[in-house]
C-alpha positions as CSV (number, residue, x, y, z in Angstrom):
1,X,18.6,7.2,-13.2
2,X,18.9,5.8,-16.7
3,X,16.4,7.6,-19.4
4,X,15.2,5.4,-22.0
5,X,15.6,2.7,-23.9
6,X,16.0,0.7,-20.7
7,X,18.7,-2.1,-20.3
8,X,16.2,-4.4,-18.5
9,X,12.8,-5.2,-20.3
10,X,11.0,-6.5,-17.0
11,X,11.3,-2.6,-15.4
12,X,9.7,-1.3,-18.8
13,X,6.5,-4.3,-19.3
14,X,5.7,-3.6,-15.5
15,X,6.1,0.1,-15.6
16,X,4.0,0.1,-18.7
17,X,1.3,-2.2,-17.0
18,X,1.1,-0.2,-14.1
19,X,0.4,2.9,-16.3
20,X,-2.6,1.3,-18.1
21,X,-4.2,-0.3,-14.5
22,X,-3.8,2.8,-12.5
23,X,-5.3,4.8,-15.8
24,X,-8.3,2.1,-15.7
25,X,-8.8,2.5,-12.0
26,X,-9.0,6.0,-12.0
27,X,-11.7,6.0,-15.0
28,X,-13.6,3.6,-12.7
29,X,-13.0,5.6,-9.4
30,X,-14.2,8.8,-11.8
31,X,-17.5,7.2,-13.1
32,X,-18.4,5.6,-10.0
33,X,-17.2,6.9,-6.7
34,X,-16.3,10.5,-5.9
35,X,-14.6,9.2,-2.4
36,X,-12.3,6.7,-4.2
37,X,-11.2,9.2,-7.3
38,X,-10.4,11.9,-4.6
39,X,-8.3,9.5,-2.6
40,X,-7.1,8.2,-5.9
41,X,-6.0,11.9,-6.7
42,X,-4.7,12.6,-2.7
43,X,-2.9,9.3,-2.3
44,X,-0.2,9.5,-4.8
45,X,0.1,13.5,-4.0
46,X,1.3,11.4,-0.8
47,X,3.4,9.0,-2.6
48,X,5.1,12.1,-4.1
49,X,5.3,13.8,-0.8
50,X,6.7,10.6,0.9
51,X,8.9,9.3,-1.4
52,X,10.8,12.4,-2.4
53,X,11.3,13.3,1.4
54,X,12.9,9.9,1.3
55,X,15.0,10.8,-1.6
56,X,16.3,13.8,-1.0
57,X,17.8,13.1,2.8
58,X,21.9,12.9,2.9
59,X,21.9,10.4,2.5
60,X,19.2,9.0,1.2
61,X,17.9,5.5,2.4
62,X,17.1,4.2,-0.7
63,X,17.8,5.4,-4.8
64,X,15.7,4.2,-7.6
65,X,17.7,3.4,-10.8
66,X,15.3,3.7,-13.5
67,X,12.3,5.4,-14.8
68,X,10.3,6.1,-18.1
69,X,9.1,9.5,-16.2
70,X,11.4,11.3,-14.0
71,X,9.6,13.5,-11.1
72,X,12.0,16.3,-9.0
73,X,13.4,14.2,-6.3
74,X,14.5,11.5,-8.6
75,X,11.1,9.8,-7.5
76,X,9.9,7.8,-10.8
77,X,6.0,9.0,-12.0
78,X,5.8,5.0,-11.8
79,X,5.7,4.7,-8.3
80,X,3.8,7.5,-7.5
81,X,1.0,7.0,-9.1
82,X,0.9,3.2,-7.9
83,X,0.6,4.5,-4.7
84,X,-3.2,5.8,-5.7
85,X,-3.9,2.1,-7.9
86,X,-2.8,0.5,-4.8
87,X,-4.7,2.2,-1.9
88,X,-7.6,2.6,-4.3
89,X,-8.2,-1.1,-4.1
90,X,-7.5,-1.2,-0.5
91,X,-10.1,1.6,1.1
92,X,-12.5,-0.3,-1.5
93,X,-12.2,-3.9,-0.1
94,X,-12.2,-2.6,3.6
95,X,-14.4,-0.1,2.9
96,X,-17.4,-3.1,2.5
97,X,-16.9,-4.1,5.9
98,X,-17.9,-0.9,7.0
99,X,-15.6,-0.6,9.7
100,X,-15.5,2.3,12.1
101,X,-12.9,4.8,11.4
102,X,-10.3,2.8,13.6
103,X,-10.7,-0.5,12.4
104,X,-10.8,0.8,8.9
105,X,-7.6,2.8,8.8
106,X,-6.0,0.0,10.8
107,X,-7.2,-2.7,8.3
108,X,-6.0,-0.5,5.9
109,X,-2.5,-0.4,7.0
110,X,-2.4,-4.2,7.2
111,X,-3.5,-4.9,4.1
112,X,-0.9,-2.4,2.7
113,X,2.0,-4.2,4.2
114,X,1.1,-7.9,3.4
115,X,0.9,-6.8,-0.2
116,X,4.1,-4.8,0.7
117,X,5.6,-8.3,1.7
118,X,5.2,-9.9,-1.6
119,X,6.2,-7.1,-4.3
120,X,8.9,-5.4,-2.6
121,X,11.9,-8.4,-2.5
122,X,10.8,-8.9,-6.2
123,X,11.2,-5.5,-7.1
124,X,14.4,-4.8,-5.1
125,X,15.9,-7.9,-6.6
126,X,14.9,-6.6,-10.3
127,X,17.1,-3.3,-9.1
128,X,14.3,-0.9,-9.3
129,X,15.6,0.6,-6.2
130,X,18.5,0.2,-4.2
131,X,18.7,-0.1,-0.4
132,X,21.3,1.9,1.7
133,X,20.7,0.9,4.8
134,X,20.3,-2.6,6.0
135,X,18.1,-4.8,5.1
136,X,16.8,-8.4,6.8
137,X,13.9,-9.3,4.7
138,X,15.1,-10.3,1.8
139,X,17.0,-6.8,0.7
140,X,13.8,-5.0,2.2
141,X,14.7,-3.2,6.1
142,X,12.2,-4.0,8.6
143,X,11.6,-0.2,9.0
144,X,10.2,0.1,5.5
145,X,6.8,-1.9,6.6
146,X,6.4,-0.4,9.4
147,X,7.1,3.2,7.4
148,X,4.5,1.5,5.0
149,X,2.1,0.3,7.7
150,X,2.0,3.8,9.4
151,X,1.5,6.0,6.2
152,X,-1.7,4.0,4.7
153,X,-3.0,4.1,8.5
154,X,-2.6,7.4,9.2
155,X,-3.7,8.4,5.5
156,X,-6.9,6.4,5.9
157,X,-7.5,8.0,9.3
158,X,-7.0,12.0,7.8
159,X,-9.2,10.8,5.3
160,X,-12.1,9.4,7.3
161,X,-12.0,12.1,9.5
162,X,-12.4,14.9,6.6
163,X,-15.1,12.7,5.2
164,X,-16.5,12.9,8.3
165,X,-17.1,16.8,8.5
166,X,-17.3,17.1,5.2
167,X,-19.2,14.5,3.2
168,X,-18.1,13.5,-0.3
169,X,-21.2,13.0,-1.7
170,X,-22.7,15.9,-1.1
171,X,-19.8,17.7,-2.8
172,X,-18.3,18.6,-6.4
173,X,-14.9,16.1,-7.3
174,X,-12.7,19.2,-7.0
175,X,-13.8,19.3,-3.2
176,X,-13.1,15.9,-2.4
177,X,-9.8,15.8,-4.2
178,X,-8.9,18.8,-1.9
179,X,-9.7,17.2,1.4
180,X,-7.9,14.4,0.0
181,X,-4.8,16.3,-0.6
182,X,-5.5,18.2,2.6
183,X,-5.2,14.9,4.7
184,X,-1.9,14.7,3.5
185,X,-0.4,17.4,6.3
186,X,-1.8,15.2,9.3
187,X,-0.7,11.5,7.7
188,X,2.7,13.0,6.9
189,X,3.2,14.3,10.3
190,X,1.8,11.6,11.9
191,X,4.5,9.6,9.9
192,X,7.2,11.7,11.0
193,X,6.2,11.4,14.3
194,X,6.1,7.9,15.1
195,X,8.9,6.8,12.6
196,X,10.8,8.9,14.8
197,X,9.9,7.0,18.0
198,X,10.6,4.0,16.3
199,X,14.1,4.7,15.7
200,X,14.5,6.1,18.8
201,X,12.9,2.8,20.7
202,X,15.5,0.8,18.9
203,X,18.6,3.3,19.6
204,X,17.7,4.1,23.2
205,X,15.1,0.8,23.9
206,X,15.8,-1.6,26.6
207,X,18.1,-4.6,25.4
208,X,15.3,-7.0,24.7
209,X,13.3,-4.8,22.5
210,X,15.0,-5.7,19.0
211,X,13.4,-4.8,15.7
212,X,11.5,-7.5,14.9
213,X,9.8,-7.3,18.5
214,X,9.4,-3.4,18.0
215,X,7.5,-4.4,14.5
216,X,5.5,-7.1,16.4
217,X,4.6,-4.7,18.9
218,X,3.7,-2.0,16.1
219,X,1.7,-4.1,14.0
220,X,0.1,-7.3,16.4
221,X,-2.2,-5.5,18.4
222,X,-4.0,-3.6,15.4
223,X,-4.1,-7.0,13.6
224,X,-5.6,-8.5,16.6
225,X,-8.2,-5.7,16.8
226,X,-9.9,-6.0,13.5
227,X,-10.2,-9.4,13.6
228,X,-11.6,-8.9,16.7
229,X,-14.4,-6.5,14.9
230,X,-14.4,-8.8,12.1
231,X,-15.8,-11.4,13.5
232,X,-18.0,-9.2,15.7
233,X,-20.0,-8.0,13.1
234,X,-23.0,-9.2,10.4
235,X,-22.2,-10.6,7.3
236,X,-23.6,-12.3,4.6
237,X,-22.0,-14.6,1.9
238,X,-25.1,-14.7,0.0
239,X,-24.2,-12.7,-3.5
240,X,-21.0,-12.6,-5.3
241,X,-17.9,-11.5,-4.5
242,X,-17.4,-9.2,-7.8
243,X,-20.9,-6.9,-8.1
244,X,-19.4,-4.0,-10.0
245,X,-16.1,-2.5,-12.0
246,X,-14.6,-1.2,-8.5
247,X,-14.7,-4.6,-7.3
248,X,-13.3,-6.1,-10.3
249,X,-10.2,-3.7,-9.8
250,X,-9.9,-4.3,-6.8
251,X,-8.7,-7.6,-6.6
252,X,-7.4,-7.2,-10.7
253,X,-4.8,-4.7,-8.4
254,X,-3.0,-7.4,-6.2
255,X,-3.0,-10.0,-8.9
256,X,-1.2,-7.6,-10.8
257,X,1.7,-7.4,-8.4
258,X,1.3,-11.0,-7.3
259,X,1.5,-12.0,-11.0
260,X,4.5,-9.7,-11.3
261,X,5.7,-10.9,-8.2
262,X,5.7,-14.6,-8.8
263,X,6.7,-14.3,-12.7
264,X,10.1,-12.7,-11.4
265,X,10.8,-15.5,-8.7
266,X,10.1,-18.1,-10.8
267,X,11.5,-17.0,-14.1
268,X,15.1,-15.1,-12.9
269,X,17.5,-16.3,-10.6
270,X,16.3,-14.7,-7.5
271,X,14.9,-18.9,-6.3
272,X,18.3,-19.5,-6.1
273,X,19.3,-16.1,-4.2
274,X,16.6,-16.7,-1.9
275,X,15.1,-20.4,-1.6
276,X,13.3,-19.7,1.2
277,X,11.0,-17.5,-0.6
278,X,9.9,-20.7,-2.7
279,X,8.2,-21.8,0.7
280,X,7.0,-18.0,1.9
281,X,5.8,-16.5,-1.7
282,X,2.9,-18.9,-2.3
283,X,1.9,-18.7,1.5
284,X,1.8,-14.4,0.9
285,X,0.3,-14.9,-2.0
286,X,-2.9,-16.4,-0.7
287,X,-3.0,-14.4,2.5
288,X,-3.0,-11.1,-0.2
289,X,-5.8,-12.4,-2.3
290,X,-7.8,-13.7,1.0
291,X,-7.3,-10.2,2.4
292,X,-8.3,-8.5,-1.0
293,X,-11.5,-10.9,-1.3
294,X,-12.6,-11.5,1.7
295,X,-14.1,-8.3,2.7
296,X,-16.0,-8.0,-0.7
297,X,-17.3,-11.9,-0.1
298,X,-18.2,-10.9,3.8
299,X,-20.1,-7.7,3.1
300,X,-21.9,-6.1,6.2
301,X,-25.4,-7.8,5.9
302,X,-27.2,-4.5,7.1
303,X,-30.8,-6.5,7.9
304,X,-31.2,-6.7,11.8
């Protein structure tokens, strides 16, 4: 990794702007919500604990090249605490649907990757990391969504779970933080687990189960199952979709990295490396928001 001053200026600005949002979110998480500033606190413990495992393998899947604070691991502070700004706005939106502790994690994971979809060929194309394995969405491996898509699930689920038992209302912050950071044993093994059973499905699998129909068969059925309870349950449209400072975050989040996103397409020459993203990003784009929005606009109408 390079210290600073940085070569490229686009690393710094979106560094720097993740610093100040994830700062913002966490004062709101703080003032208003004791669940969402433990998670806040747990989830990018896990991005540490995840991304330095990553790291540190022989060799290692994937290097980042830059960063303004350098944890052990060579895992940038940047990234780690995005992982809390980004699930932070997640639970949040799903979280209005009050979903069942399936659904929820489920939705969770979902959400995680479609947002995953849009930022990451961006990022990868600005050389904020470097893939060493290969890759077939635009320099992104197929494995990395469904690493992506397990972790948030699983996380959600721990979390849920602990909530469960232990309610975070009816305890200090410190508490909450620690079941938060406690759910990161089960969502890391969990992770383990079934990323190992992915690669063994594809190494060991019958001849028609290639990646992309492994992905299909890891993702379709979950996405089928909370639309399913979706549309099965009450909801009203009749307030607005912002009512608070959590919701303004949470959907101030994904424009973020949308706006990051499309800025780089549009204003580097990674349209004419990829032209097909000038068909796919705007189409991502929408489904991100939608996803972000839609919960908060459909909240559970709780009147019989």
């Amino acid at each position: 990794m390079t210290p600073l001053p940085f070569a490229h200026g686009p690393y710094l600005a979106i560094e720097i702007g993740n610093y100040l949002l994830t700062l913002i979110c966490l004062v709101c998480a703080w003032r208003s919500s004791r669940t969402l500033f433990g998670l806040m606190i747990g989830s990018t413990c896990l991005g540490y604990v995840i991304e330095s495992s990553q790291t540190v393998k022989v060799p290692p899947p994937y290097e980042y090249t830059q960063a303004i604070v350098n944890l052990p691991g060579n895992v940038p502070l940047g990234i780690v605490i995005s992982w809390g700004m980004i699930l932070f706005a997640i639970w949040h939106a799903i979280d209005s649907l009050e979903f069942g502790w399936l659904r929820h994690s489920l939705a969770g994971g979902l959400l995680a990757v479609s947002l995953d979809f849009l930022s990451d060929p961006a990022f990868v194309y600005l050389n904020f990391w470097i893939w060493k394995e290969p890759t077939q969405y635009f320099g992104i491996p197929f494995s990395n969504f469904v690493g992506w898509f397990v972790i948030v699930a699983a996380f959600f689920a721990s979390l849920r779970c602990a909530f469960h038992f232990f309610p975070p209302e009816k305890r200090p912050a410190w508490q909450v933080v620690l079941l938060a950071v406690i759910s990161i044993v089960p969502t890391f093994l969990s992770f383990v687990g079934l990323m190992i059973a992915y690669e063994a499905l594809l190494e060991k699998g019958p001849a028609w189960l290639t990646e992309p129909r492994l992905v299909t068969i890891y993702m379709l059925p979950a996405a089928v199952y909370v639309l399913v309870g979706f549309f099965q349950r009450r909801h009203s449209l009749s307030g607005p979709i912002v009512t608070s400072a959590l919701d303004r975050m949470t959907l101030v989040v994904p424009g973020y990295l949308i706006a990051c996103s499309l800025a780089t397409f549009y204003f580097t020459n990674m349209q004419a490396t990829y032209p097909e993203i000038t068909i796919i990003y705007p189409i991502v784009a929408v489904v991100v928001m939608l996803g972000f929005a839609w919960p908060l606009a459909h909240r559970v109408n709780r009147t019989p």
